[in-house]
C-alpha positions in Angstrom: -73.8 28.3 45.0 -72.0 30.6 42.9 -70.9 30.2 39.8 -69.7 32.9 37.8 -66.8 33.7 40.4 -64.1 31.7 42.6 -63.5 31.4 45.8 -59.4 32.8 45.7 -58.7 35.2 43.4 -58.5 38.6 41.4 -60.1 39.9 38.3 -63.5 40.1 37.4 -64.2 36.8 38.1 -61.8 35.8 41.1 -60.0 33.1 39.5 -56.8 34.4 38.6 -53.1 34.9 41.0 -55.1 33.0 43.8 -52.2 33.5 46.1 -50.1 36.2 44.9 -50.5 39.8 45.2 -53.6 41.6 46.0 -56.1 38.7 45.5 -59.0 37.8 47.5 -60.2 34.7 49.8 -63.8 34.3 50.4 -64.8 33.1 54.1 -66.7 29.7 52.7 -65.6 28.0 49.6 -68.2 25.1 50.1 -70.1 28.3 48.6 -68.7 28.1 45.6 -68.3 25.9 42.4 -64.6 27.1 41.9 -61.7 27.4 44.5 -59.7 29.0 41.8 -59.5 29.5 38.3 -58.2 26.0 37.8 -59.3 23.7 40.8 -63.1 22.8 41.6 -64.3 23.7 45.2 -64.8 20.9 47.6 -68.5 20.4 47.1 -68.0 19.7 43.5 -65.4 16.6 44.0 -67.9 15.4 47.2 -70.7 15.6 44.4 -68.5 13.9 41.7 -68.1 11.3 44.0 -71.6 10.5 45.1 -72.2 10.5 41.6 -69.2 7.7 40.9 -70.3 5.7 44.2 -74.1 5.5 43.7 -75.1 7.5 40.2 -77.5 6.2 37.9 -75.6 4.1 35.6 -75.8 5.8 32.4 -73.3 8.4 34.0 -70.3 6.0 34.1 -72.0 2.5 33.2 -72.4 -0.3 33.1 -72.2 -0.2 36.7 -72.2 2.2 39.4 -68.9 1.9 41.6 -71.5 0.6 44.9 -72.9 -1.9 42.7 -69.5 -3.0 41.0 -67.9 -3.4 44.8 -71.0 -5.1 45.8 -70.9 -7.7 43.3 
């Protein structure tokens, strides 16, 4: 995955004028930890989630959401 530049973008690290003049669009964002230089790429929120749904509970405890739903 990289990391150190987004997916839409200019500058040295792709994450500014996403959009506007002269930027660039890579061909797979799931590639990548940013979209922008503002909004997390999909994989990150699909991660996030699986970490809400069925995390280990110290991450947003008591309960996972799974076992709160469950319950």
């Amino acid at each position: 995955m990289e990391i150190k530049v987004a997916c839409c973008g200019a500058g040295p690290y792709g994450g500014s004028k996403c959009g506007l003049n002269k930027f660039e669009l890579c061909d797979n964002a799931s590639e990548y930890l940013f979209f922008d230089g503002t909004h997390p790429a999909d994989e990150v929120h699909n991660q996030f989630a699986k970490l809400l749904w069925s995390g280990n509970p110290d991450v947003g405890g008591p309960y996972n959401l799974k076992t709160l739903f469950e319950e």
